[in-house]
N, C-alpha and C positions, 0 to 999 in steps of 0.2 A: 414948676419952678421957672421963676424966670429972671433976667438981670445977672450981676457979673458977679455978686457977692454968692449966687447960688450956683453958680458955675464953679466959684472956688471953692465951696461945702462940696461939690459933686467929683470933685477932681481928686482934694482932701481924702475922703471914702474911698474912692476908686484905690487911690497910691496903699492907701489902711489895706486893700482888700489882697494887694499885690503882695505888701508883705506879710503878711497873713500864710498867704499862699505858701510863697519860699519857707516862713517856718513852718510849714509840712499840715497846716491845717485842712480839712478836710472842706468842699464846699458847704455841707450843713453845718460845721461849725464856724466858717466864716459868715454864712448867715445868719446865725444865732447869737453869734456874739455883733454883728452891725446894722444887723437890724432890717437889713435887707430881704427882699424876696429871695428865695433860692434860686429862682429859675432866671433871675439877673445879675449873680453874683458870676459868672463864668464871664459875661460880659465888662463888667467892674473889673474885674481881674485885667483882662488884656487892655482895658485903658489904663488901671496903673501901671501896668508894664510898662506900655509905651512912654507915658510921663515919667516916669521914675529913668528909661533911656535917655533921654532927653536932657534931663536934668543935669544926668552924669557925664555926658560930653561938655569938654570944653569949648 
């Protein structure tokens, strides 16, 4: 991937993957349902986190 339209698909996912999380999904089911690897879903996660902090500061 590369360019800035796939950085905002990668970002997008990530935020999908964060809350996922928070509603109580498990990582195979975050993975299963986004299509991702499992074993890069833990990392998706703490980047939507951090975006999604980000977001909500004023």
């Amino acid at each position: 991937m590369s360019g800035e339209g796939a950085k905002k698909r990668q970002q997008a996912a990530a935020k999908r993957c964060a809350a996922l999380r928070q509603q109580g999904c498990t990582l195979g089911e975050i993975a299963e349902i986004t299509g991702t690897d499992r074993d890069k879903v833990a990392a998706r996660i703490k980047l939507g986190e951090r975006l999604l902090s980000v977001e909500c500061k004023p």
